[in-house]
C-alpha positions in Angstrom: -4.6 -5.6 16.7 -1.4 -4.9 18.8 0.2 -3.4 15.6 -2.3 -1.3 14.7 -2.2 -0.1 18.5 1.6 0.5 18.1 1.7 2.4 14.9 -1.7 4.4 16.7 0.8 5.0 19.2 3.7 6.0 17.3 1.3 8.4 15.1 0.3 10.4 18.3 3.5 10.9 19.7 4.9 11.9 16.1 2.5 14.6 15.6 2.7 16.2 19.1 6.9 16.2 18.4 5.9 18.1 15.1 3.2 20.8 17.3 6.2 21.4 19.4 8.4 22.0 16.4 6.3 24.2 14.1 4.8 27.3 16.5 7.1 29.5 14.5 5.6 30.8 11.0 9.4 30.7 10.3 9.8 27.1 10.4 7.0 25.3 9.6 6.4 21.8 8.2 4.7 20.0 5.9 3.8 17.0 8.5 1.2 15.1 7.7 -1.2 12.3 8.8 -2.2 10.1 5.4 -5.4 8.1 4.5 -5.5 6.4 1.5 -8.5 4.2 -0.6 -7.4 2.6 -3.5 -8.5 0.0 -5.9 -6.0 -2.9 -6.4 -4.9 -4.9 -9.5 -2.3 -7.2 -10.6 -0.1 -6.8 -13.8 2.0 -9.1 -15.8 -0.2 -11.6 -15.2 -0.4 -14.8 -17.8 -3.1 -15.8 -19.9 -6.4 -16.7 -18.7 -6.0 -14.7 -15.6 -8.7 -12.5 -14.2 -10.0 -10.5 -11.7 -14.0 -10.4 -10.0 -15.6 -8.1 -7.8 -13.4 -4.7 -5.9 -10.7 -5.6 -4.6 -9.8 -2.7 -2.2 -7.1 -1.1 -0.1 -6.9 1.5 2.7 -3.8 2.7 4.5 -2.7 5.5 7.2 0.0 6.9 8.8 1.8 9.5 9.2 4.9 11.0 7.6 7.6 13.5 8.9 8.6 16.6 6.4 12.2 17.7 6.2 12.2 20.9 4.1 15.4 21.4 1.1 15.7 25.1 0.9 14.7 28.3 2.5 11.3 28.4 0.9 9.9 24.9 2.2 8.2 24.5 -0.8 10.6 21.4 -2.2 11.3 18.1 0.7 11.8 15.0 1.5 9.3 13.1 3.6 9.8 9.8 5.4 6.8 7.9 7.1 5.1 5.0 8.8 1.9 3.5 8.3 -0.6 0.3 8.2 -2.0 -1.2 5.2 -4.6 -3.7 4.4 -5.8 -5.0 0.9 -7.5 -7.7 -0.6 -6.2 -9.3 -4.3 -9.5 -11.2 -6.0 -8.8 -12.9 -9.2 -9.1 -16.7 -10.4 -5.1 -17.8 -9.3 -5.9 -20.9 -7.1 -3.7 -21.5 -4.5 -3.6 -25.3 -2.8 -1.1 -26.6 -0.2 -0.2 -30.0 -0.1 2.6 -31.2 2.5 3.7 -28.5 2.4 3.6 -27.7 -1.7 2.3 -25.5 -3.6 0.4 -26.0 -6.7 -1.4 -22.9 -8.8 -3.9 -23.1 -11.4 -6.5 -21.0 -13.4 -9.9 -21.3 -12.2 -13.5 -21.0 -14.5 -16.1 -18.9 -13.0 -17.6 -21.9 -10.7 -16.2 -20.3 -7.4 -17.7 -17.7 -4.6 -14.6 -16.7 -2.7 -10.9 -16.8 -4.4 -8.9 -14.3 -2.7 -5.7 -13.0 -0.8 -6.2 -10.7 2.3 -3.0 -8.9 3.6 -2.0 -6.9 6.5 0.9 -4.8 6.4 3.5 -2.0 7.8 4.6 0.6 5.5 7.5 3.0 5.4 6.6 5.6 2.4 9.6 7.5 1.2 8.9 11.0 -0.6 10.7 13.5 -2.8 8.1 16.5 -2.8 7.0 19.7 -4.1 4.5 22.0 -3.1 3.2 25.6 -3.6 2.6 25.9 0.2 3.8 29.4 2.1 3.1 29.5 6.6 -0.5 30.9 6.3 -1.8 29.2 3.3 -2.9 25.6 3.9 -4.5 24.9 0.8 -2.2 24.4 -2.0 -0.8 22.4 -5.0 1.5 19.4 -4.4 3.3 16.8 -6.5 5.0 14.2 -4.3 7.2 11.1 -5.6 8.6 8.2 -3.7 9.5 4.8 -3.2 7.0 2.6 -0.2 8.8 -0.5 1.4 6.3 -2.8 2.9 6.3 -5.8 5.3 3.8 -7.7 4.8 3.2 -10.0 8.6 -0.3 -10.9 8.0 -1.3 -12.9 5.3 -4.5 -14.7 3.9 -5.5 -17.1 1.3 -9.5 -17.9 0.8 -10.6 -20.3 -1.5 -14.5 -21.0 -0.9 -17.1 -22.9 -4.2 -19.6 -24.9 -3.6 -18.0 -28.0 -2.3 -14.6 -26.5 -0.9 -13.9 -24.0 1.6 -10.8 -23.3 3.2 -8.1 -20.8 4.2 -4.3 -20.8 4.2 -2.7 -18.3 6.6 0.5 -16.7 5.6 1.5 -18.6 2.3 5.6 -18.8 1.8 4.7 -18.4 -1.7 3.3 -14.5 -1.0 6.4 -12.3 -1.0 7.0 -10.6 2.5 8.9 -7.7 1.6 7.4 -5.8 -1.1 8.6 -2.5 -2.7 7.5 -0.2 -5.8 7.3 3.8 -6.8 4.7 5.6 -5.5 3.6 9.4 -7.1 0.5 11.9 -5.5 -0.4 14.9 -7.3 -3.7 17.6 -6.1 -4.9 20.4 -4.2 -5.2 20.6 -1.0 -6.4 17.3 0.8 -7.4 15.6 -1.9 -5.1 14.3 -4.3 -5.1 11.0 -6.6 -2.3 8.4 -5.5 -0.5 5.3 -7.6 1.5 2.8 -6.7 3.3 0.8 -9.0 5.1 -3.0 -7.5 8.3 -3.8 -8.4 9.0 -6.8 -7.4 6.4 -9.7 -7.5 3.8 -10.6 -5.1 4.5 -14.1 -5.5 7.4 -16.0 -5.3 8.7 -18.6 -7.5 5.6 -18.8 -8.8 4.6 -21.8 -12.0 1.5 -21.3 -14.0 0.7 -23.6 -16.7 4.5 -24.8 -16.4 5.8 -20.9 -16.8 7.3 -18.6 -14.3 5.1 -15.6 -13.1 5.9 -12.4 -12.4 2.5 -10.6 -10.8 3.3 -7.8 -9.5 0.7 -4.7 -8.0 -0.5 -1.6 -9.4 -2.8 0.5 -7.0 -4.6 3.7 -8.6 -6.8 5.7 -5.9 -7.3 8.7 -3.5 -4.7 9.7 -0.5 -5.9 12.3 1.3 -3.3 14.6 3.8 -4.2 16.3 7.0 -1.9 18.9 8.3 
């Protein structure tokens, strides 16, 4: 809760810095507030893995324009945000002293999922067909996201078993991959595509893993 209050924080006093900076037709900016849905999945994944249910993922933020020529119509944009997702799939996770041991699960389970809370920092190269008075337009933004993931959840629940395991070392922390947005006006589809893994040093039937994250959705940007 406290960094969701921070980032809050850090959202309001970035957008009345931009108000103060933009009253001039002449030199105005492309800074935006960001909200995203999305629908997660997991690639490179070996056989016999799969996923159940929607597993979802919002995000928000905001993210500060710096325009590249006189036009404003090509930028960079640098940001901060909050992210949370959910990962459902089959990929048991048990901790024993301190191990970690991962196997395939059949379909005799309720709950068999990771939860995660994290900060983003979103980094854009962007193009848009946007002029001082017209606020609907085309964009086509591309980037890299860092993000750090401090809150982390594993829930394994059947019929005889239920327990949790809160912030696994095997999860990756840090996790980076390219992101791209393309529409008109505020709505626009959004993917973001991991790469680096979302596990680490992960063994599945005696072979390394690499899983990494592919999220396909809607982001959606308010002047």
């Amino acid at each position: 809760m406290k960094i969701r209050l921070l980032i809050l924080a850090l959202l309001i006093y970035f957008v009345g810095f931009t108000q103060n900076k933009t009253d001039s037709l002449f030199n105005y900016l492309e800074d935006q507030l960001y909200f995203s849905v999305l629908n997660n999945n997991l690639i490179n994944t070996p056989d016999g893995f799969k996923t159940y249910g929607f597993s979802n993922g919002i995000s928000f933020g905001f993210i500060k324009d710096i325009p590249l020529n006189n036009r404003r119509n090509i930028g960079i944009g640098i940001g901060l945000g909050y992210a949370s997702d959910t990962f459902k799939n089959n990929l048991k996770m048990v901790e024993n002293n301190g191990l970690f041991q991962f196997s395939l699960q059949n379909e005799n389970y309720d709950t068999n999922k990771i939860s995660t809370k994290a900060i983003e920092v979103p980094l854009e190269f962007r193009w848009r067909t946007s002029t001082p008075d017209k606020f609907k337009f085309w964009r086509i933004y591309s980037g890299i996201k860092v993000s750090y993931l401090y809150k982390n959840e594993y829930t394994f629940i059947d019929s005889s078993i239920n327990y949790k395991i809160n912030n696994p070392e095997k999860l990756n922390e840090w996790q980076y991959g390219l992101t791209l947005s393309a529409g008109y006006s505020s709505f626009n589809l959004y993917t973001y595509f991991g790469l680096n893994p979302l596990y680490n040093n992960v063994k599945i039937n005696n072979e390394n893993t690499s899983i990494r994250v592919l999220k396909v959705g809607l982001i959606f940007y308010i002047l």
